[in-house]
C-alpha positions in Angstrom: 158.7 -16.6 -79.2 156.2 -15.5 -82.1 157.1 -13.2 -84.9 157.2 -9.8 -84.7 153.8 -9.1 -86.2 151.7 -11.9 -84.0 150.3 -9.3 -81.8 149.0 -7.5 -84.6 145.1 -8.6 -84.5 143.4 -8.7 -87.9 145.3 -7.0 -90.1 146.2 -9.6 -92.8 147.1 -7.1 -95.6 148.9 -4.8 -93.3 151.2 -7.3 -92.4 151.8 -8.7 -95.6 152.6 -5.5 -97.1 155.2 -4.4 -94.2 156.9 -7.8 -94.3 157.3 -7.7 -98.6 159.0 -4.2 -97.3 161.3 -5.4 -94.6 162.4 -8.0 -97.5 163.2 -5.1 -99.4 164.8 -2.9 -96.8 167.2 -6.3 -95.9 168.1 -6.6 -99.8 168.9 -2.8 -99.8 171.1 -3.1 -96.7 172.9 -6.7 -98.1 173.2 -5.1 -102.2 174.7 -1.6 -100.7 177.5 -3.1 -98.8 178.9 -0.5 -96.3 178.3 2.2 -98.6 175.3 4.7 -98.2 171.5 3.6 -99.6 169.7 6.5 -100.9 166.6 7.4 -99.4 163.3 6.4 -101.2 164.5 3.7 -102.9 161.8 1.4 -103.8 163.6 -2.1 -105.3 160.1 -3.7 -105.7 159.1 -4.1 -102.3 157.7 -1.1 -101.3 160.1 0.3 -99.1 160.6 4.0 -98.6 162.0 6.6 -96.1 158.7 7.5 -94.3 154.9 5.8 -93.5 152.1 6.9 -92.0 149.6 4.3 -90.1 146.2 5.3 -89.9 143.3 3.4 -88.1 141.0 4.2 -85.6 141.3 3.5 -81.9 142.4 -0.1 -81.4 143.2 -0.8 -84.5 146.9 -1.3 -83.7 148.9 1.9 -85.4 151.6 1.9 -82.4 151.7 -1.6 -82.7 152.4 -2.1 -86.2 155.1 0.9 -86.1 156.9 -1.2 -83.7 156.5 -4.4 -85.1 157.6 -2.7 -88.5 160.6 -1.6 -86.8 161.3 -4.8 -85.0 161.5 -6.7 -88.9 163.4 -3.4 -90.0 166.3 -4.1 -87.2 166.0 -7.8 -87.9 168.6 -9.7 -89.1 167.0 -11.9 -91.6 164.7 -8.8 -92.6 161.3 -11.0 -91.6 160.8 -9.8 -88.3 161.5 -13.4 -87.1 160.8 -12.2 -83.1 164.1 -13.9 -82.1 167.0 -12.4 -83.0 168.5 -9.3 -81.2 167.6 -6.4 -83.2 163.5 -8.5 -83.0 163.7 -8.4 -79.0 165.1 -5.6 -78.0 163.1 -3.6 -80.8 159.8 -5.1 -79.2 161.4 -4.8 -75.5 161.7 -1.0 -76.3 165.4 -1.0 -75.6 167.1 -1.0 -79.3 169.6 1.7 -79.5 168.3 2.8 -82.9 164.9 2.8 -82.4 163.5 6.4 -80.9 160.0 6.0 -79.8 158.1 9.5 -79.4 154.9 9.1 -77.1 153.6 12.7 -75.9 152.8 13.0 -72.6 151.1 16.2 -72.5 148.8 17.5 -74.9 150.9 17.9 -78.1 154.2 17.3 -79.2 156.3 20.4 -79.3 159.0 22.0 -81.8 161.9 21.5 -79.2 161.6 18.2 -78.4 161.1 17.1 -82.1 164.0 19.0 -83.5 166.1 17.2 -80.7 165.0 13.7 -81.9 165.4 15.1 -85.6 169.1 15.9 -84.8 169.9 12.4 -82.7 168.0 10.3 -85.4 170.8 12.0 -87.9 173.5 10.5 -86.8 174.8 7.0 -88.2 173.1 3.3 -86.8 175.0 2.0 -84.8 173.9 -1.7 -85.7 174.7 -0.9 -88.9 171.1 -1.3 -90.1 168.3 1.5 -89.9 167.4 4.1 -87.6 164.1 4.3 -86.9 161.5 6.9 -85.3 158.3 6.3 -84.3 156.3 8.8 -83.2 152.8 7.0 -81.8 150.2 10.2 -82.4 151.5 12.5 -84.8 148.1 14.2 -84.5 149.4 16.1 -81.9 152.0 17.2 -83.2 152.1 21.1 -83.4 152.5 23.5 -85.9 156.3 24.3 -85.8 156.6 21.0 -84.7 155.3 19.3 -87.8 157.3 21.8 -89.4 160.6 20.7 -88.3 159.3 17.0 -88.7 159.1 17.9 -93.0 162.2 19.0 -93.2 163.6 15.5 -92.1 161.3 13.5 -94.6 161.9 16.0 -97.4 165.6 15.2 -96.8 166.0 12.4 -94.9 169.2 10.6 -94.2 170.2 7.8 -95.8 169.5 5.5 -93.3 166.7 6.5 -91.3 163.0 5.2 -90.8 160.4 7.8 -89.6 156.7 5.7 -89.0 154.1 8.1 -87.9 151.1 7.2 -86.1 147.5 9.0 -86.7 144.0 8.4 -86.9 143.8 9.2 -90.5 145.1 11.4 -93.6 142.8 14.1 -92.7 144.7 17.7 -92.7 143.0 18.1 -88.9 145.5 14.5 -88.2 148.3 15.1 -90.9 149.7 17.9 -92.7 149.4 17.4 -96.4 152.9 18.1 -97.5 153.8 15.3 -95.0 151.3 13.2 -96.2 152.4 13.5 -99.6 156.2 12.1 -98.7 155.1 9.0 -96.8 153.3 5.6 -97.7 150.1 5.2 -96.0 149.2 1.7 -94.2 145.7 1.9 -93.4 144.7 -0.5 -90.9 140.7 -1.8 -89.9 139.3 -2.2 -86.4 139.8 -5.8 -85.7 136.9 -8.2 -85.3 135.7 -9.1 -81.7 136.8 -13.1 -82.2 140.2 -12.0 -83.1 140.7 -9.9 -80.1 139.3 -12.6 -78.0 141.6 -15.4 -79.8 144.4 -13.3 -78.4 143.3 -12.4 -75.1 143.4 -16.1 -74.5 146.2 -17.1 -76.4 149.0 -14.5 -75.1 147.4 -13.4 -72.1 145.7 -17.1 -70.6 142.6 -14.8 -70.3 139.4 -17.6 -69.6 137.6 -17.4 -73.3 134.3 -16.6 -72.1 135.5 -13.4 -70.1 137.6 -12.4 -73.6 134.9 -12.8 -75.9 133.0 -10.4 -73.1 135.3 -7.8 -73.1 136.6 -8.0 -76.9 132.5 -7.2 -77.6 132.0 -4.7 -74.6 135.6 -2.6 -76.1 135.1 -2.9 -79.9 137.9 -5.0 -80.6 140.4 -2.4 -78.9 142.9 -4.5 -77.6 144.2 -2.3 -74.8 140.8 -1.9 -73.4 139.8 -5.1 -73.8 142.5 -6.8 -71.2 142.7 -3.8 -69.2 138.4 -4.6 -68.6 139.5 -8.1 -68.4 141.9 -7.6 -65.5 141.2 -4.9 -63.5 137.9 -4.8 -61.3 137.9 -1.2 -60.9 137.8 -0.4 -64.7 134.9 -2.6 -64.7 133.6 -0.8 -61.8 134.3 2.4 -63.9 132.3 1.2 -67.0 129.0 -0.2 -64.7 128.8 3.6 -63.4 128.9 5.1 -66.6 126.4 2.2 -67.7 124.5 3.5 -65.5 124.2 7.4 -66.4 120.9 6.7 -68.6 118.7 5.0 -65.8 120.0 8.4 -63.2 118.8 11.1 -66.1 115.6 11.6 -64.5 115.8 15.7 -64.0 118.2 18.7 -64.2 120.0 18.5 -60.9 120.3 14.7 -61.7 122.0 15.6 -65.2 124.4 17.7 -63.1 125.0 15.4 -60.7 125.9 12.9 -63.6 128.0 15.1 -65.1 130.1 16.1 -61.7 130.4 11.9 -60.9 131.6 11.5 -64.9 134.5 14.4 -64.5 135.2 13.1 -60.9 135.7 9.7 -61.9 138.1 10.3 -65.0 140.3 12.9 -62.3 140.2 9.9 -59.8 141.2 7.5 -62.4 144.0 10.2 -64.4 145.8 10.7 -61.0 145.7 7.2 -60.1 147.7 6.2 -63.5 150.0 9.0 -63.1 151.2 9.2 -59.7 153.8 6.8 -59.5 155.4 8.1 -62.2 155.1 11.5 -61.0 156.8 10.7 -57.7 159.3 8.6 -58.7 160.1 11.6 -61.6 160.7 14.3 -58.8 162.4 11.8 -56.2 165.2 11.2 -59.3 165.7 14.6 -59.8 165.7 16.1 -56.3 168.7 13.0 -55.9 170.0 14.1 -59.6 170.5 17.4 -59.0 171.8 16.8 -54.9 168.8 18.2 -53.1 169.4 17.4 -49.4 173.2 17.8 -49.5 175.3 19.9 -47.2 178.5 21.6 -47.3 180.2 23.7 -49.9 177.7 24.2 -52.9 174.2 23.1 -51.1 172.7 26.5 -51.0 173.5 27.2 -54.6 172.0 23.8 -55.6 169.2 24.0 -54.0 168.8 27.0 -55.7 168.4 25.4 -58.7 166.5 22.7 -58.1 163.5 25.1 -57.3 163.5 26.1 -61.1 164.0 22.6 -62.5 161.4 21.2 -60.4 158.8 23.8 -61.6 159.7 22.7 -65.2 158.8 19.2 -64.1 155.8 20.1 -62.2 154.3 21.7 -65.8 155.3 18.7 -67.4 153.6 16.6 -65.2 150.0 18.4 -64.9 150.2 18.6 -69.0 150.6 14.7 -68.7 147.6 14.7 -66.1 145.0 16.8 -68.2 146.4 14.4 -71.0 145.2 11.2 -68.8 142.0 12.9 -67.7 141.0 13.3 -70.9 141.9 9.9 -72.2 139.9 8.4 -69.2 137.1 10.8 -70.3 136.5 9.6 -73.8 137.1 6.0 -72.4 133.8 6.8 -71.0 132.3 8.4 -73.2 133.2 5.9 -76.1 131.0 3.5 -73.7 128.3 5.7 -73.3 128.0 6.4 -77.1 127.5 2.1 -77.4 125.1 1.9 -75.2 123.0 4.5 -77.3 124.0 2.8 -80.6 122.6 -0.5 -78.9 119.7 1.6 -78.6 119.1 2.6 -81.9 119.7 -0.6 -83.3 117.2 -2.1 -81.3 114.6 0.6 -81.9 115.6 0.3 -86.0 115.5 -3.5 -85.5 119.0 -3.9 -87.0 120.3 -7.3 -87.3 123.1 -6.8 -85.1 124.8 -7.9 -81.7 124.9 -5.4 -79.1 128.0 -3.9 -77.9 127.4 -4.2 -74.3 125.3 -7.1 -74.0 125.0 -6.8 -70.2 122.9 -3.7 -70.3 120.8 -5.6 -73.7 117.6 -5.0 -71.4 118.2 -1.5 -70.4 118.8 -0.3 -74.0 115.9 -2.4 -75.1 113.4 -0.3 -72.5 115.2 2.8 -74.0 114.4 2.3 -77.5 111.0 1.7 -76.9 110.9 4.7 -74.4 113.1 6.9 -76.6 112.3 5.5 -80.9 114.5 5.5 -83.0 114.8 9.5 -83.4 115.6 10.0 -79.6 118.1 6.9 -79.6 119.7 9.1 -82.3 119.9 11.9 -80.9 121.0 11.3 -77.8 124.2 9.5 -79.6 125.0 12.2 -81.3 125.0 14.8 -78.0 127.3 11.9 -76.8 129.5 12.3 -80.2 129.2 16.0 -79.8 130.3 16.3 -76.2 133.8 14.0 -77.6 134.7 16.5 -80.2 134.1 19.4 -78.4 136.4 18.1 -75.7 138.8 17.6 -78.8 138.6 21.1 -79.2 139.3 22.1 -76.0 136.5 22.8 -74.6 136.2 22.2 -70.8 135.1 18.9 -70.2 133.1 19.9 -67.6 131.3 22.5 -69.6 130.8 19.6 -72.8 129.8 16.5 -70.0 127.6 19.0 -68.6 126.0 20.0 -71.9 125.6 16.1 -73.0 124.1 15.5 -69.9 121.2 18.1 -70.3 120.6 17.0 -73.7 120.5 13.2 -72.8 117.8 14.0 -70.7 115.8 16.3 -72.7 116.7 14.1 -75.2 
């Protein structure tokens, strides 16, 4: 089995830094004994209470949380990827090692005070606990709040690794920020994606060096294109928005098939879960018994089920909206191609399979309309980000890809 870090594509320094502070954490743990090791110690590897990993998307922040935790939890301190506290760290099953991925829309105050309060209490491997929480981002307000109260005074023997896109206020509050060591991490090149796409996954090179180009180097995207023909079937019809522009009720039409799609595809991803969430708690909480008691519990599983049911359609909009900018982060390459054709940039295209159709576009569109129309595309991703309906922002792209 390879080290912790292998899957970490392309981020040399990264991983050198983490491992010089796993070392460091490991000679803490062996110097202090039993007894208690102060928080924010740094005995000249680096190693502190609290890190933030920024990056954009597929860059690897979740990843490198967990493969920081895996070395933190292992028992030579390297991260060796074969010991106990390595596997079941990586298998997602350590007993110290809280992993916080919203479902819905944000992260709220209730559900981080709880992990707050469990991650509190003593290790129980006697090493480190250790919470990662994958998009901090979302965190809220009072949630964030009741996150810097635990990294102002953090116990002695707990990790928090905190995932966002950057240090910006809008991803990270600044008096977090301030308390936590930053690991900024790079989007990794196409060949390095592809290298592992064969290597771990036995994907056939030519189809990974494809799909590492076509995703950016996002290694999620890139096997998920790889392995699943309707994803690719999903990125040809977006491909395909351009050539369909040709009027209004076409743009609208666009538009409608783009929102459709991304609901087709969010309730697709979430539906097994969803069932298999309200068949376990219909059973938990003995829906369908009889005799003394039934009516009363029944009674009460009308209320918890409504609880779930909001959960559930945050986690929904949460999918649509990933699916969404999925689409839209394809649609913004095939402009760039665009406009680096039409500037005559010495560049590979993204999506090399649509290479003639942005070629016709550039000399259709120049270099000014290539522009703009990637930036309606850019536009229409942060206003969803806002909150704006997506069907109002897709809309609104789709009009001004046309008029360009």
């Amino acid at each position: 089995m390879p080290d912790a870090f292998a899957d970490l594509v392309g981020q040399d320094e990264a991983v050198e830094t983490l491992r010089r502070a796993a070392a460091a954490a490991a000679a803490m743990l062996r110097t202090a004994g039993e007894a208690e090791v102060p928080a924010g110690v740094d005995p000249g590897g680096g190693m502190t209470h609290a890190w933030i990993f920024t990056g954009p998307p597929g860059s690897g922040r979740s990843v490198a949380a967990r493969a920081f935790a895996a070395a933190l939890q292992c028992v030579h301190g390297t991260g060796c990827g074969e010991c106990p506290g390595c596997h079941t760290t990586l298998a997602g099953t350590h007993a110290d090692v809280r992993l916080v991925v919203p479902e819905g829309l944000s992260i709220g105050v209730n559900e981080m005070r709880a992990l707050v309060l469990r991650a509190a209490s003593t290790p129980s491997g006697g090493r480190w606990q250790v919470v990662i929480v994958t998009d901090a981002d979302r965190l809220t307000e009072a949630a964030s709040n009741a996150l810097l109260k635990a990294v102002e005074e953090p116990p002695p023997r707990t990790v928090f690794l905190l995932c966002a896109p950057s240090t910006h206020p809008d991803d990270i509050s600044v008096t977090i920020r301030s308390r936590c060591r930053v690991v900024p991490l790079r989007q990794p090149a196409a060949e390095a994606v592809a290298e592992v796409l064969v290597r771990r996954d036995g994907i056939a090179p030519d189809v990974a060096r494809w799909t590492a180009a076509a995703t950016q180097g996002h290694v999620g995207r890139a096997r998920r294109l790889a392995r699943d023909p309707q994803a690719r079937a999903r990125r040809e019809a977006v491909l395909a928005v351009p050539r369909r522009l040709t009027g209004v009720g076409a743009a609208f039409d666009a538009a409608s098939a783009l929102i459709e799609a991304a609901e087709a595809e969010a309730e697709a991803s979430v539906a097994e879960v969803d069932a298999a969430e309200r068949a376990a708690l219909e059973t938990a909480l003995g829906a369908g018994g009889t005799g003394r008691g039934a009516a009363g519990a029944a009674r009460g599983v009308a209320g918890q089920l409504k609880d779930l049911e909001r959960r559930q359609k945050s986690r929904a909009t949460r999918a649509q909206r990933d699916a969404l900018d999925r689409a839209l982060v394809d649609l913004a390459a095939f402009y760039r191609d665009a406009l680096a054709i039409a500037l005559g940039a010495p560049v590979s295209p993204v999506h090399a399979d649509t290479a003639e159709v942005a070629e016709a576009g550039a000399r259709s569109w120049q270099a000014e309309g290539a522009l703009r129309r990637l930036e309606a595309v850019l536009a229409c991703r942060a206003a969803i980000e806002s909150n704006v309906k997506p069907r109002i922002a897709v809309e609104a792209m789709m009009l001004a890809l046309w008029k360009g």
